[in-house]
N, C-alpha and C positions, 0 to 999 in steps of 0.2 A: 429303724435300722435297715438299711440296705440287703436284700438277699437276693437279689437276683441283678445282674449285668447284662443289654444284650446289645453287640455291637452291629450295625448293618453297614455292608462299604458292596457298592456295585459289582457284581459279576463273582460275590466267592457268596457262601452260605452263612448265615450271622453268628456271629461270635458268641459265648454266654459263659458269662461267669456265675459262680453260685457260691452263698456265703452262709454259715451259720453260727450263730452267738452262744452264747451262756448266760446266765442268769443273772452275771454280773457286768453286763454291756462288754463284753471283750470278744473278739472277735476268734472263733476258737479253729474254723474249716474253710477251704476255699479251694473251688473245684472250679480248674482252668478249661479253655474252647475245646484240649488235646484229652478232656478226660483225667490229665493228673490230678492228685487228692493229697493237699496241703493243710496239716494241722501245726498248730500254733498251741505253744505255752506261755502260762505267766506264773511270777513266783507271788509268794502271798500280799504284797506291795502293787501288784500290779503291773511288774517291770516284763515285758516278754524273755524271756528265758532259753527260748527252742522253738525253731518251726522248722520242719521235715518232711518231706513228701512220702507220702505213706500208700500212695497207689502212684504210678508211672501210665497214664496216660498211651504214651508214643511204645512202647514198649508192648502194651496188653494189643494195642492195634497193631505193631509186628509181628507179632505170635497168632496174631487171629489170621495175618493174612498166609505165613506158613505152617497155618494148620493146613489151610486150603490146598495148600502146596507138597502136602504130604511131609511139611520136614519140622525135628523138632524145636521146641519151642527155645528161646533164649531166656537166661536168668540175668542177672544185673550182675556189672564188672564188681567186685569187691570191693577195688580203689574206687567206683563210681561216687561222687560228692552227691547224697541225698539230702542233706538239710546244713544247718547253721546250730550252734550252742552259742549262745551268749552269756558275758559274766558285767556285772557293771559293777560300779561304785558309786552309790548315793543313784543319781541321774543322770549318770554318765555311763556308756557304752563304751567300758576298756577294751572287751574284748572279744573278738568271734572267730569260734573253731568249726573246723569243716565236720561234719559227719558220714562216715562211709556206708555203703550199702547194709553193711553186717550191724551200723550198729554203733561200732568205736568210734571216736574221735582221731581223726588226723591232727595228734598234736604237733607234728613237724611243719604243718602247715598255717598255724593261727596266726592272726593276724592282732596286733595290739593298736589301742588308740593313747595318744596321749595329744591333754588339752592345757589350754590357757588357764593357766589357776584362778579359780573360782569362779571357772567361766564354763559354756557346753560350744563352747567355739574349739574342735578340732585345730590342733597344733602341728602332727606325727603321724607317719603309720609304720610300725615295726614291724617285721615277718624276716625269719630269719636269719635276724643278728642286723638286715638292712634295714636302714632308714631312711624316708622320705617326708621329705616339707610340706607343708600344706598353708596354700596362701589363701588366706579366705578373705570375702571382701568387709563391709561397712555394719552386715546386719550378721554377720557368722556364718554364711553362706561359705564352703570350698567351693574355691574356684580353678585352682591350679597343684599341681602336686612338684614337685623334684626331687632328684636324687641328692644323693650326696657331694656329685661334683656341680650340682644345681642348672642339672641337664632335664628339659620338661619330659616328663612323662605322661601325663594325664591333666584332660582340663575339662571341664564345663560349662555352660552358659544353659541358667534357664530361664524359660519365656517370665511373663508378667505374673503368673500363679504356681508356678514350681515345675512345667512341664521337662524334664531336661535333655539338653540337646549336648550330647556327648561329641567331644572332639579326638578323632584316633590322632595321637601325635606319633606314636611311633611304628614299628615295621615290624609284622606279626615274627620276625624270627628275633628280637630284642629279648634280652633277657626281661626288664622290666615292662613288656608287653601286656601279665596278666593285670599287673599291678590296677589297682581303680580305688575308686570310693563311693559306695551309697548313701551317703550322708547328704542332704538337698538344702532345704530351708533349716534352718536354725532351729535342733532338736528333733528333726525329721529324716528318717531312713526309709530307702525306696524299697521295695517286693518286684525285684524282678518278673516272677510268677502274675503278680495282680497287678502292677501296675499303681497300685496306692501306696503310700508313704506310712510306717506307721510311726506316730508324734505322741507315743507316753503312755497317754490314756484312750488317745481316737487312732482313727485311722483317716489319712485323708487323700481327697483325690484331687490331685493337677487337671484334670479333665475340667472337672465342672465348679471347680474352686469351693468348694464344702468338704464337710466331713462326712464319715457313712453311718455315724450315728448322732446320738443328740450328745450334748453338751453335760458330761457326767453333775457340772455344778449349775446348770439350770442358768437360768436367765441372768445371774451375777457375769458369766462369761459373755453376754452380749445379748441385744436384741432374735439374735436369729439362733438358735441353738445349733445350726448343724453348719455357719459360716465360719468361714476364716476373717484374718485381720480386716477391715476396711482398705489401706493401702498399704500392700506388699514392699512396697520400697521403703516404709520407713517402720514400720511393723511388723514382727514375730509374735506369734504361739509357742512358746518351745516346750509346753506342757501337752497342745490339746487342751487347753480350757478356756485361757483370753491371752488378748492378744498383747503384747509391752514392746516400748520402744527401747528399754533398758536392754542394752542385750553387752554390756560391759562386766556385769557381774553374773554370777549364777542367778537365775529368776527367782522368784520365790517358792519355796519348799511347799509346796501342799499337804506336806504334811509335818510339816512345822505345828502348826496348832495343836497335835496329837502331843508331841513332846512340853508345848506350853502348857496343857490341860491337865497331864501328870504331873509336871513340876506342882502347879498350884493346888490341885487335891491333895498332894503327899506333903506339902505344907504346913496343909490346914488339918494333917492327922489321919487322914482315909487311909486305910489300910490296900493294901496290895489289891486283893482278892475286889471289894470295894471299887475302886481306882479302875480296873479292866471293865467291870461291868457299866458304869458310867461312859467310856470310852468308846466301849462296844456299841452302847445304843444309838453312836453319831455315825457317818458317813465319814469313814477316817480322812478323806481329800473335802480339804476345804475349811473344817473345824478351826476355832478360833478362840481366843481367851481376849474378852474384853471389860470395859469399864462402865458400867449403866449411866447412859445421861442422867441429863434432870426430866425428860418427859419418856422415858421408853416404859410402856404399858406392855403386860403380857395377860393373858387369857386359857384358860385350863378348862379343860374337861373333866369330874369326877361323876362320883357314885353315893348313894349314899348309904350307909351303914357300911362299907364294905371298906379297902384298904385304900384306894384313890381317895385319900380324904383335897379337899380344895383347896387348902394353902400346901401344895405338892412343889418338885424340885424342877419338873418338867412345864414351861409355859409355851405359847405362842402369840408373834406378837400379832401377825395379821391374820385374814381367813383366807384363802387362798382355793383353788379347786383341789389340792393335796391335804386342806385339812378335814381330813377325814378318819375312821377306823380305819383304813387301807394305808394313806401316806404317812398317819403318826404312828402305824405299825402296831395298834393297840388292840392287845385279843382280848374277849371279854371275860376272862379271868383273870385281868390285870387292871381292868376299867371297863364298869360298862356304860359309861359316859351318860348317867342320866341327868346332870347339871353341867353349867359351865359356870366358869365364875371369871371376871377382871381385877386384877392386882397392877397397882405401880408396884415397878420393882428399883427400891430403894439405892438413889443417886451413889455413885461411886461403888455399888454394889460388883464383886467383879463376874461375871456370868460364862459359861461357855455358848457360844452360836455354833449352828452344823444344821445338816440335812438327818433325817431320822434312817437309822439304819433298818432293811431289812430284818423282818422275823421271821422267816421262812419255816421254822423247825413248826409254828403253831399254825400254818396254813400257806399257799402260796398267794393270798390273798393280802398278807400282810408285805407290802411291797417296801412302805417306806418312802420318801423322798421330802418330806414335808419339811421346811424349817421350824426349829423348835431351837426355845432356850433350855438351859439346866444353870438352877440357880441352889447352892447349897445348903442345905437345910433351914429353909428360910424359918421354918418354927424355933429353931435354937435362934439365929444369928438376927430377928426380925426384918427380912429382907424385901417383903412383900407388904402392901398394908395397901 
């Protein structure tokens, strides 16, 4: 992960940006050249929520410089706009309201999006009771915006990898002057503040065509974990995970498999309580409900006398550097792994696949990421042999 930024350009002093995460690869802090101090929220999906500046930079260096000066310090305008609140829908970004220095929301001032049905291709932008169009090009990129009498207001062009080069079309004293869009590549919003785009799950940068962390679903998203599509012009990411040339429909749900994986436990009789904790142990983005070929083998770790007995619910089917007590998240009061054992797991068998979820609560050592199957009760249902 990316935590440090330093920019050098002849004749000024170098730039630097600073970045800090959370335990769940999200991007939580980010401290600009001026000193400002930008945190960021997510809601329990992952979707970002809030980010607000929570120290002013430009501000604590005006006051420093009329301390000097003998005069007193300045406090921030009320109306001043300190951050954004965001509300979506599914993975859609309806909505962003302004935040004022105190605190409140500027509801008179939010801004609404409205999109292509079934699509993350922006259609509208409403503020106000006004409306504007938004002509987006081939891959769901905005490109151009209008008013209502289909008078340009705002347009865009960006380079090969997202960089964007903003067109002023109209005349700072225009009513529809403020009007804009940070909306870039398809599923991707710009940060003013940093400079990077945040796309879901990642965060990425038009500088150097990657992302600033790795790839939440590992190597299924691409050989390089921290790239973008191969070619921009016929390719989107609109998750941060991989890249699709589909960009006519909404992409796929990531977390669609979480909803297949319930459906089919609550089927088959699991109870609630049940049903959560099975769910809980996968990586909710990416999880999947499929059908066992004829040759898919899986491999278990147990114990012996203890409750990991060897025909268990949890396999894997390869070994990986993640299979380990740390990637399969397995504390040794749950398994102290002194055997392993191989099972076929019985053709047309339906199984769940996922990434193993973090166990944090029994050490920080239990990180998780390992792929792992969960096959249901394979002693009742004979599903292993």
């Amino acid at each position: 992960r990316l935590v440090e930024k330093t920019e050098q350009r002849d004749g000024f002093r170098p730039q630097v940006w600073r970045y800090r995460w959370n335990t769940q690869n999200q991007l939580t802090h980010c401290e600009t050249p001026d000193g400002s101090r930008w945190h960021y929220q997510y809601d329990a999906f992952g979707r970002r929520i809030r980010k607000l500046k929570v120290h002013d930079g430009k501000l604590t260096a005006t006051n420093l410089q009329r301390w000097l000066d003998g005069k007193p310090d300045l406090t921030p305008r009320t109306d001043a706009i300190m951050g954004q609140d965001y509300l979506w829908s599914g993975d859609q970004l309806i909505e962003e309201t302004p935040i004022y220095a105190d605190g409140s929301l500027a509801l008179d001032s939010r801004v609404r999006w409205l999109y292509e049905p079934g699509a993350l291709t922006p259609s509208a932008r409403v503020e106000k009771g006004k409306l504007h169009y938004i002509i987006s090009d081939h891959q769901g990129t905005p490109r151009e915006m209008l008013n209502e009498n289909g008078t340009l207001v705002w347009a865009q062009r960006l380079k090969t990898w997202g960089k964007a080069e903003k067109s002023q079309v109209l005349a700072s004293n225009d009513a529809d002057y403020h009007v804009g869009c940070n909306f870039r590549f398809c599923g991707q919003y710009e940060d003013q503040e940093s400079g990077l785009f945040y796309n879901r799950h990642r965060y990425y940068s038009p500088e150097t065509a990657q992302y600033i962390s790795a790839d939440p679903i590992g190597l299924v998203g691409g050989f390089n974990p921290y790239g973008y599509v191969h070619n921009p012009s016929k390719f989107v990411d609109p998750f941060g995970l991989s890249g699709t040339s589909n960009i006519s429909n909404a992409p796929p749900d990531p977390y669609q498999g979480v909803r297949d994986a319930s459906e089919y436990l609550n089927s088959m009789g699991v109870d609630r309580v049940r049903r959560k904790q099975i769910i809980d142990s996968f990586d909710l983005s990416g999880m999947s409900v499929q059908k066992a070929g004829n040759n898919l083998y899986g491999s278990r770790f147990h114990d012996f006398g203890k409750t990991a007995r060897p025909e268990g619910q949890y396999v894997f089917e390869t070994f990986t550097p993640y299979t380990n007590r740390s990637g399969l998240a397995l504390p040794p009061d749950w398994n102290g792994m002194t055997g392993i054992k191989q099972f076929q797991i019985t053709p047309g068998t339906t199984i769940i696949r996922g990434r193993a979820a973090p166990q944090y609560d029994f050490g920080p050592q239990y990180s998780g990421g390992a792929e792992q199957i969960f096959v249901l009760e394979p002693w009742k249902y004979g599903s292993l042999k």
